[in-house]
BAKOLVEX-174886 format. One record per residue (C-alpha): residue in three letters; chain; y, x, z; residue number from 0. Coordinates in nm, 2 decimals, decimal comma, m for minus. Each point is the difference from the previous one (the first is absolute). Layout:
<nodes>
<node res="ala" chain="A" y="Y" x="X" z="Z" n="NUM"/>
...
</nodes>
This chain:
<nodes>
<node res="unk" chain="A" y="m4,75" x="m10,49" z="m7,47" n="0"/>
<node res="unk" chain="A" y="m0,02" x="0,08" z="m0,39" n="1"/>
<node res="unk" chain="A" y="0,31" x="0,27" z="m0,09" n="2"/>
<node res="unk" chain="A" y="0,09" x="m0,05" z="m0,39" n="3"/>
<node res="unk" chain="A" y="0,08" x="0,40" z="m0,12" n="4"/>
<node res="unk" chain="A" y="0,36" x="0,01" z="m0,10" n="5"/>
<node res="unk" chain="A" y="0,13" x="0,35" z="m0,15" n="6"/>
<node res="unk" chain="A" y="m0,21" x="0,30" z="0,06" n="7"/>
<node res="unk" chain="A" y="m0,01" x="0,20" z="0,34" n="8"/>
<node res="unk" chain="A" y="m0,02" x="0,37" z="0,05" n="9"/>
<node res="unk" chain="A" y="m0,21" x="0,16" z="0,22" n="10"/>
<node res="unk" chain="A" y="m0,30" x="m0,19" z="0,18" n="11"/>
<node res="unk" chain="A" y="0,05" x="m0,28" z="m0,11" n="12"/>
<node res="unk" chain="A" y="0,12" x="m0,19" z="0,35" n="13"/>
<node res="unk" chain="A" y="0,31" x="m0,18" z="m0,06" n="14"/>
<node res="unk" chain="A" y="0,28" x="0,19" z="0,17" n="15"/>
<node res="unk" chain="A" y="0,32" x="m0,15" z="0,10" n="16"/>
<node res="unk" chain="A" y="0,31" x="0,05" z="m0,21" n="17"/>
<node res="unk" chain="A" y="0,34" x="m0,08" z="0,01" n="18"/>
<node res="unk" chain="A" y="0,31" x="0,04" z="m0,21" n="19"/>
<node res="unk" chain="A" y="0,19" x="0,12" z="0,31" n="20"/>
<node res="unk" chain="A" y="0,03" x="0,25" z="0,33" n="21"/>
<node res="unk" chain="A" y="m0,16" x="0,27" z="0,09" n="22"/>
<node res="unk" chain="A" y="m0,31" x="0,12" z="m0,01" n="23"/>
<node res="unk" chain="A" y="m0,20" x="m0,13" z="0,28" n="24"/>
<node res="unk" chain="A" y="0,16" x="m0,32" z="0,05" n="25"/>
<node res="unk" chain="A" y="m0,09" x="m0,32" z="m0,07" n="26"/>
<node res="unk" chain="A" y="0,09" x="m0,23" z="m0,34" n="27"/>
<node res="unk" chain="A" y="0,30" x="m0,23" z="0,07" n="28"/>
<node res="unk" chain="A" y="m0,14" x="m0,39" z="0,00" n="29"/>
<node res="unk" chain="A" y="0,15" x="m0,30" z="0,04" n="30"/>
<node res="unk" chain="A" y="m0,12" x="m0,30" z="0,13" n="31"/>
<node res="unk" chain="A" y="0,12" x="m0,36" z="m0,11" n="32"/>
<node res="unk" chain="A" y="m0,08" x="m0,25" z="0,26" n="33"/>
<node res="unk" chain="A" y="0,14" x="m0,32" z="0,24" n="34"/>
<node res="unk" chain="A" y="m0,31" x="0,05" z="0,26" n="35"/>
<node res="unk" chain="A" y="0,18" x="0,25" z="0,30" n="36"/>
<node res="unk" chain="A" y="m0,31" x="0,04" z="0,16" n="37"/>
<node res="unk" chain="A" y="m0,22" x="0,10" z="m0,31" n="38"/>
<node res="unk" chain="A" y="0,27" x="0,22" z="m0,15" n="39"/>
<node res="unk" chain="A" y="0,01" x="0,17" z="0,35" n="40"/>
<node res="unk" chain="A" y="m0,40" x="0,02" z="0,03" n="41"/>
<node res="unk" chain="A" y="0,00" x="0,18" z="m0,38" n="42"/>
<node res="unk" chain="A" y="0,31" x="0,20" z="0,03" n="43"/>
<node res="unk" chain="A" y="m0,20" x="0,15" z="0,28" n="44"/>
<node res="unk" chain="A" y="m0,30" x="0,03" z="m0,17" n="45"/>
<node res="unk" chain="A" y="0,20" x="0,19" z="m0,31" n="46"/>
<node res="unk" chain="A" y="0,19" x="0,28" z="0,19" n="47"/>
<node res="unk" chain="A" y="m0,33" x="0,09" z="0,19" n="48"/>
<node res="unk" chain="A" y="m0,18" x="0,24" z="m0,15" n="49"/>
<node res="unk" chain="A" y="m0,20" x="0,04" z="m0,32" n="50"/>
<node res="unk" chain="A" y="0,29" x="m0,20" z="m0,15" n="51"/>
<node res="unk" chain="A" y="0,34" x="0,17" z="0,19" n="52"/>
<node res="unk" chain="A" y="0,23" x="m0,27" z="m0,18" n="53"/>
<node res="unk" chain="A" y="0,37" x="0,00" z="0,06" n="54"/>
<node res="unk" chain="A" y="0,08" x="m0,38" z="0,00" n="55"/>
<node res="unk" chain="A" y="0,27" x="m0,24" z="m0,10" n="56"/>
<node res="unk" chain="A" y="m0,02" x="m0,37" z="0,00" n="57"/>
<node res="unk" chain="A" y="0,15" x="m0,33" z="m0,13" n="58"/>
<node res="unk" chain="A" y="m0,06" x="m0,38" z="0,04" n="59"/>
<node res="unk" chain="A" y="m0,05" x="m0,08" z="m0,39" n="60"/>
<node res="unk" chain="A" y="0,01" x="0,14" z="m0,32" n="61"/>
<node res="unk" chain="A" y="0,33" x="m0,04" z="m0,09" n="62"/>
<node res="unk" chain="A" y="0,11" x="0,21" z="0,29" n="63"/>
<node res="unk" chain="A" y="m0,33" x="0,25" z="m0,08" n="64"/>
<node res="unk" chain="A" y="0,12" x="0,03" z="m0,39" n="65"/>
<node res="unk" chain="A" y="0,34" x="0,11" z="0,12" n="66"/>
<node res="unk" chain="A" y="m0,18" x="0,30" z="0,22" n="67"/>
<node res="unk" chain="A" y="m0,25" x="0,10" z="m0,31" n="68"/>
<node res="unk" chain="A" y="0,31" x="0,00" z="m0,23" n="69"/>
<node res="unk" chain="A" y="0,16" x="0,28" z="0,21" n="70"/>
<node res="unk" chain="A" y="m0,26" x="0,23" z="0,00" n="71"/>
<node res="unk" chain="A" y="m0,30" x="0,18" z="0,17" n="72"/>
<node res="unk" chain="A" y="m0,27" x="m0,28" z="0,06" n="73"/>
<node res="unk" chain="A" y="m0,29" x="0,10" z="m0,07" n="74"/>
<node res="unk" chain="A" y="m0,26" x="m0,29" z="0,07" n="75"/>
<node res="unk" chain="A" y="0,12" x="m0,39" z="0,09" n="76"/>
<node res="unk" chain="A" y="m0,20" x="m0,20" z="0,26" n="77"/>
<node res="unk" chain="A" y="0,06" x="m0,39" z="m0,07" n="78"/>
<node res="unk" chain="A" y="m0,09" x="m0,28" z="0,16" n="79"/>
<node res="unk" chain="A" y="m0,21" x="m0,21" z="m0,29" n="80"/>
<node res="unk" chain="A" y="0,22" x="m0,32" z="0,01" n="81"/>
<node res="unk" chain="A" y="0,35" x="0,18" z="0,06" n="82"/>
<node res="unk" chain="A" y="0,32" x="m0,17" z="m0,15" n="83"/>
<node res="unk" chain="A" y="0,18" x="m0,09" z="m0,17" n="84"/>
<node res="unk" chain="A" y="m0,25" x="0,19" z="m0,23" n="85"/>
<node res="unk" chain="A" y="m0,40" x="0,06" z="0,08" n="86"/>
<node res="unk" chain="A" y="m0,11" x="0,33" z="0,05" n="87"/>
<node res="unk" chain="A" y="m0,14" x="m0,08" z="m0,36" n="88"/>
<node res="unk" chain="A" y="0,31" x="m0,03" z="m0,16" n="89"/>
<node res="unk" chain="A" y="0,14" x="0,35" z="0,16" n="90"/>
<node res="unk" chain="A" y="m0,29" x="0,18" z="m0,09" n="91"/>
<node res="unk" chain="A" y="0,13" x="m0,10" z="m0,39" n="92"/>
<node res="unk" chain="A" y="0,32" x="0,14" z="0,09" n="93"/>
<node res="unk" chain="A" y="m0,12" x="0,30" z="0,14" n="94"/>
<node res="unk" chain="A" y="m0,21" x="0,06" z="m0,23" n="95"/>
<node res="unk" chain="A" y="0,28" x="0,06" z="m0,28" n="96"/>
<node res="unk" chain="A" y="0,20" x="0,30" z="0,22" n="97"/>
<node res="unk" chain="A" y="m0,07" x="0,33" z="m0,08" n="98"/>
<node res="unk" chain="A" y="m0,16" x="0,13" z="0,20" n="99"/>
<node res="unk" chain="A" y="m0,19" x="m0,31" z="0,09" n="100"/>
<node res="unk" chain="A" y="0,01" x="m0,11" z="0,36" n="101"/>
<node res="unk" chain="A" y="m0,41" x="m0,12" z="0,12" n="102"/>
<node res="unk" chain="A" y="m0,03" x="m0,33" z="0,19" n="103"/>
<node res="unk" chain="A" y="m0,21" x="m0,05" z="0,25" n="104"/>
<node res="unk" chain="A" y="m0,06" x="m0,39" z="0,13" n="105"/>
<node res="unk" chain="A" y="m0,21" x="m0,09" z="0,31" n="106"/>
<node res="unk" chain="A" y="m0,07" x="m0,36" z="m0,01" n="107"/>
<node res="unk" chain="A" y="m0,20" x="m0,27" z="0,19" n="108"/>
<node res="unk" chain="A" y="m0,37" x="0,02" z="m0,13" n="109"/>
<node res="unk" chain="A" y="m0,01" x="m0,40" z="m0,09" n="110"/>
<node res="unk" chain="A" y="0,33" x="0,04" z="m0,19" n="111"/>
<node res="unk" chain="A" y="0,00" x="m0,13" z="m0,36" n="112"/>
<node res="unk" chain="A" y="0,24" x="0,22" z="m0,11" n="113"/>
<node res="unk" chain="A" y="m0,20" x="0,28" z="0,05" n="114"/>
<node res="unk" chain="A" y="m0,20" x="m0,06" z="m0,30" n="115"/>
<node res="unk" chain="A" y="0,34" x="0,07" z="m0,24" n="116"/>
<node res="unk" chain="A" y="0,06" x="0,29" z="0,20" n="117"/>
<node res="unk" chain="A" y="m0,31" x="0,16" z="m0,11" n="118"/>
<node res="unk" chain="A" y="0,09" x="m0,06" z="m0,39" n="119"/>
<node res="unk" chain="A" y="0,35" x="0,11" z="0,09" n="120"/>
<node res="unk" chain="A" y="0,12" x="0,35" z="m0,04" n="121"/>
<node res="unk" chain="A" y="0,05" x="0,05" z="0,40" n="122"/>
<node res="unk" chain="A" y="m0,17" x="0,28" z="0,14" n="123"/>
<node res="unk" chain="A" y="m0,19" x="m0,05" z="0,27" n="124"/>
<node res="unk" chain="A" y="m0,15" x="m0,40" z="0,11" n="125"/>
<node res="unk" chain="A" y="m0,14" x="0,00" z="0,36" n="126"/>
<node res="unk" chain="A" y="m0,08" x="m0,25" z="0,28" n="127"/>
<node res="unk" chain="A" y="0,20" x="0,01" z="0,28" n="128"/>
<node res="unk" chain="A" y="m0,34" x="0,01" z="0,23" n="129"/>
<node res="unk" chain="A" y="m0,07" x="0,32" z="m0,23" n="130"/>
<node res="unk" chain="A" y="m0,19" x="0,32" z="0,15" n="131"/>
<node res="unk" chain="A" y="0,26" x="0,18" z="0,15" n="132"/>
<node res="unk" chain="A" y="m0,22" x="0,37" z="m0,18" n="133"/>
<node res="unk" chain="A" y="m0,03" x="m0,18" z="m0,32" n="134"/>
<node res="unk" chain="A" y="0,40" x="m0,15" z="m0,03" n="135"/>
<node res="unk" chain="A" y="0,09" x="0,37" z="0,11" n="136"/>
<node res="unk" chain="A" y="m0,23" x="0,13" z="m0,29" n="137"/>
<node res="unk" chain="A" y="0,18" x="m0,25" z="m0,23" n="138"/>
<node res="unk" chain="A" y="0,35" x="0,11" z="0,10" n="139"/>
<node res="unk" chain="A" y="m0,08" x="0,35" z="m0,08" n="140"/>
<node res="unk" chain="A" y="m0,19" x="m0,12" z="m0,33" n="141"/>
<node res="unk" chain="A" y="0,31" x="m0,17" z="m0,09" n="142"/>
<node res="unk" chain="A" y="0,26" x="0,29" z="0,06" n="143"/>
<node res="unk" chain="A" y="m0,21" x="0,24" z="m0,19" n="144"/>
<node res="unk" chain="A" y="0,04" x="m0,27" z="m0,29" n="145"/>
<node res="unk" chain="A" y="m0,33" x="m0,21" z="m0,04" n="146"/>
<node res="unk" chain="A" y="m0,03" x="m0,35" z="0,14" n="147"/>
<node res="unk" chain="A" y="m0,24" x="m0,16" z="0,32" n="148"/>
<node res="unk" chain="A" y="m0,07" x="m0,32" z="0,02" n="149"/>
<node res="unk" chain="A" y="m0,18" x="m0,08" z="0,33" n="150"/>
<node res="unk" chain="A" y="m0,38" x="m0,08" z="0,04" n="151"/>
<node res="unk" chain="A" y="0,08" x="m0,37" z="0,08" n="152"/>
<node res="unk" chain="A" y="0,15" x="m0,04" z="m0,28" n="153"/>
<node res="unk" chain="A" y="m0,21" x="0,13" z="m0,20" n="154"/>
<node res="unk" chain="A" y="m0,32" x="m0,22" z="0,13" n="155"/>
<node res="unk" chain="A" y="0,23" x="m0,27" z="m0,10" n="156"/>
<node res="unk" chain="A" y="0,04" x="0,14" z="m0,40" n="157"/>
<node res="unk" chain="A" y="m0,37" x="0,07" z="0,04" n="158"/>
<node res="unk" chain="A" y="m0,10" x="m0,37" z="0,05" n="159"/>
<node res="unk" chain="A" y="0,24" x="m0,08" z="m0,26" n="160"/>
<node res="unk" chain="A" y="m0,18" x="0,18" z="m0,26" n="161"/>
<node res="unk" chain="A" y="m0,36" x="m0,14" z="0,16" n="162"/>
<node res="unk" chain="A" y="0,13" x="m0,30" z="m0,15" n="163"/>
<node res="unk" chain="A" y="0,05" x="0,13" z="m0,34" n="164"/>
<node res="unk" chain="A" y="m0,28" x="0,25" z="m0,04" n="165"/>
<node res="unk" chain="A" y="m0,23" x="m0,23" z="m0,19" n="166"/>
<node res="unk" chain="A" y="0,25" x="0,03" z="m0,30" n="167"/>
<node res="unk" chain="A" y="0,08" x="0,36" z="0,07" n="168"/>
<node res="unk" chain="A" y="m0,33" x="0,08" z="m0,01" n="169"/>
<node res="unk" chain="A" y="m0,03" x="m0,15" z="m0,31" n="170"/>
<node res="unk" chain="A" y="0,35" x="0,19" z="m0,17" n="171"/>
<node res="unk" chain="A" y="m0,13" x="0,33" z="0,16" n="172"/>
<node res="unk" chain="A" y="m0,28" x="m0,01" z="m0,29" n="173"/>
<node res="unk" chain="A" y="0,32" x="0,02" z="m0,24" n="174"/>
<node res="unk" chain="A" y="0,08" x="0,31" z="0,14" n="175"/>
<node res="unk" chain="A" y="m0,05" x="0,32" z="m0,21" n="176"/>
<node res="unk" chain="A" y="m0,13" x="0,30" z="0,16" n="177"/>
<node res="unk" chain="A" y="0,30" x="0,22" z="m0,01" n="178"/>
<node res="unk" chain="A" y="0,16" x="m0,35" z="0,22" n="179"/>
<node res="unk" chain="A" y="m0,31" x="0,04" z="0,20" n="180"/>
<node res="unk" chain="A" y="0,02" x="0,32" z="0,10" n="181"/>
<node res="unk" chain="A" y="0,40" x="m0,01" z="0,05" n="182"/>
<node res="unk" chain="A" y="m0,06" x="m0,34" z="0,22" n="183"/>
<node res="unk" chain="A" y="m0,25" x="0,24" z="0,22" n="184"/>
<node res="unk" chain="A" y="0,29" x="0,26" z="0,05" n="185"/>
<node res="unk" chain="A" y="0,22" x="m0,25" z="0,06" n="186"/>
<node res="unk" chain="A" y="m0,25" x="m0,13" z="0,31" n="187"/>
<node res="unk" chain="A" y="m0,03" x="0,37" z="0,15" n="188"/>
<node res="unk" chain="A" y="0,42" x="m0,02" z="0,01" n="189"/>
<node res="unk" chain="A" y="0,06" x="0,22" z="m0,28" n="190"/>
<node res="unk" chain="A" y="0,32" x="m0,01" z="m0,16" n="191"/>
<node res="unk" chain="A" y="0,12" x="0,01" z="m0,32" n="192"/>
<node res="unk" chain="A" y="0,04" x="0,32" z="m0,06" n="193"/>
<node res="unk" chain="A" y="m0,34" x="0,16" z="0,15" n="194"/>
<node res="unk" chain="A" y="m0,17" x="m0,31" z="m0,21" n="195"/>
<node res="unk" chain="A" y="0,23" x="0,20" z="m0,26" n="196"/>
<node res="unk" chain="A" y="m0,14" x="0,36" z="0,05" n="197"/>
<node res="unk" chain="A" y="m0,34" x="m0,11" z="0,08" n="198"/>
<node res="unk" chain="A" y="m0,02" x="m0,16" z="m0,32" n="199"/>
<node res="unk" chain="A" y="0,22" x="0,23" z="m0,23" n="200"/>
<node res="unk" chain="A" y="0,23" x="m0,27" z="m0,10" n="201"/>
<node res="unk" chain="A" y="0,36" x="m0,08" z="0,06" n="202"/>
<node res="unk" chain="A" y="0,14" x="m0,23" z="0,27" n="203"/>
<node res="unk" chain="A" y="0,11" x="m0,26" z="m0,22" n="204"/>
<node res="unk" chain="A" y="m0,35" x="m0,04" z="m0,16" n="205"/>
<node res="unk" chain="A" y="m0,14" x="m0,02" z="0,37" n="206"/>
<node res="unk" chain="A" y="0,31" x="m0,28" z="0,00" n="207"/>
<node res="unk" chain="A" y="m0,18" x="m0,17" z="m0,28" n="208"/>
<node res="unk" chain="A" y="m0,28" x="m0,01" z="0,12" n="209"/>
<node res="unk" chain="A" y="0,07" x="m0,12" z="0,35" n="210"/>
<node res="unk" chain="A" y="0,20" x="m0,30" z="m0,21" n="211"/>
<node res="unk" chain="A" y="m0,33" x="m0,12" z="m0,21" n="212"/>
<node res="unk" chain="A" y="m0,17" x="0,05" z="0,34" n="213"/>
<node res="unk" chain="A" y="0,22" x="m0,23" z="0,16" n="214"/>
<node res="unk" chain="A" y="0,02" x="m0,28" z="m0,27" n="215"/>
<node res="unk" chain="A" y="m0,36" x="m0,01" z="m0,04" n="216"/>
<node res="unk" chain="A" y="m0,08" x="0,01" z="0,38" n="217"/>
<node res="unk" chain="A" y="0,30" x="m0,29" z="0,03" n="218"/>
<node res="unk" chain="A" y="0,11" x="0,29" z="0,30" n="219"/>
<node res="unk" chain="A" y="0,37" x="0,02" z="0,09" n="220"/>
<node res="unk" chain="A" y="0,04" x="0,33" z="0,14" n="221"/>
<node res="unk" chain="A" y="m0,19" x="0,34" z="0,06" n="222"/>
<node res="unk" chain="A" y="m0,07" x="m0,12" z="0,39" n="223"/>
<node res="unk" chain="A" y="m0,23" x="m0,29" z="m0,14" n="224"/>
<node res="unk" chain="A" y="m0,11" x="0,26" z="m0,26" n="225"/>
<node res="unk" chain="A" y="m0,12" x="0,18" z="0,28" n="226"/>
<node res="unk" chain="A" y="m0,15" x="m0,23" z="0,15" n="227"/>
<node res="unk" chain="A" y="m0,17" x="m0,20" z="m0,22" n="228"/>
<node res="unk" chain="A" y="m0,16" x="0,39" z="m0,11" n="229"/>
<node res="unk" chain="A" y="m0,11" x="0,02" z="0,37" n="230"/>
<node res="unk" chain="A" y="m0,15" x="m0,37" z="m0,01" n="231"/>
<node res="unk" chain="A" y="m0,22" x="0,08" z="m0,36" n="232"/>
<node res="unk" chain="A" y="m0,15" x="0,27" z="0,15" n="233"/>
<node res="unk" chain="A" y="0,16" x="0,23" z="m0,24" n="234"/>
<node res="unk" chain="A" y="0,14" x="0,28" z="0,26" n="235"/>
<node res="unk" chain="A" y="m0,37" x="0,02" z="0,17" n="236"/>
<node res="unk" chain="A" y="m0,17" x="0,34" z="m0,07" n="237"/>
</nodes>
């Protein structure tokens, strides 16, 4: 599993659940958007159990789920990927302009096309349904502290995607400069903007800046295949 940093975390640096709502000591308030009975049972079990604790509500589709998220208190959304009348895509837009934003978290089948999207979409979490039950629990908690998870299958999938373009990234990492360089590196060991920021002695939107010439020349879409494609050039080895 590869978790993208989000904002900074306090303390150790283990993501830490956090919700908008309750007490201390109880869990974050999730809902889940789903027409399967029997999988919405199987993970509404799996989320109130410990490390999670979640206090649960539930609806069919997301017109029904936008109606609970408008009233309040949610603070992460489990969606089926091809939910109606909207995708799990499509809500993860809307979501994504509240304030505070509400995290999405889709579990799809591995051989789904749509799954590809997802991971250029701003949804928060992308995992198999046949995910590692340790590593989806890691990614829920990754996800409520703020950052994002996408799952390990998925991510062999982006992997071979970029196998078939290295020859010509190879080839555009030469037009890199060495400040890009030794940003992209950072950006491999999963530091985020603003440690790239202190470590360097520059602001965040210069790290911005750079992360955007990265991108274009590197033909990259998003910091996960930044990541990645750091990992696969060898440039986060010691």
């Amino acid at each position: 599993m590869v978790v993208v940093p989000g904002h900074k975390v306090e303390g150790d640096g283990v993501p830490q659940i956090a919700h908008q709502n309750g007490e201390a000591g109880q869990g974050p308030t999730v809902l889940v958007i789903d027409r399967q009975p029997l999988f919405v049972a199987a993970l509404g079990t799996l989320l109130t159990s410990p490390p999670v604790n979640a206090r649960l509500r539930f609806a069919r589709d997301c017109d029904a789920g936008m109606q609970i998220i408008e009233q309040g208190g949610v603070d992460l959304v489990f969606c089926e990927l091809r939910a109606e009348p909207v995708s799990a895509l499509q809500l993860a837009e809307r979501l994504n302009t509240l304030t505070p934003k509400v995290p999405v978290i889709v579990l799809g089948d591995s051989d789904d096309e749509l799954l590809g999207a997802a991971m250029q979409s701003s949804i928060a979490g992308l995992f198999t349904k046949d995910a590692a039950l340790d590593e989806f629990l890691v990614g829920v908690n990754a996800v409520l502290a703020g950052h994002r998870a996408v799952g390990a299958k998925l991510m062999s999938r982006l992997l071979t995607q970029l196998a078939d373009q290295s020859p010509v990234a190879r080839r555009n990492q030469m037009h890199l400069s060495a400040t890009e360089l030794d940003i992209l590196k950072m950006i491999g060991q999963a530091q985020s903007v603003q440690a790239i920021a202190a470590i360097r002695g520059i602001s965040h939107k210069t790290v911005r800046n750079h992360l955007a010439n990265i991108y274009r020349k590197l033909e990259l879409r998003s910091r996960t295949e930044a990541m990645l494609f750091a990992a696969r050039m060898g440039l986060t080895s010691t």
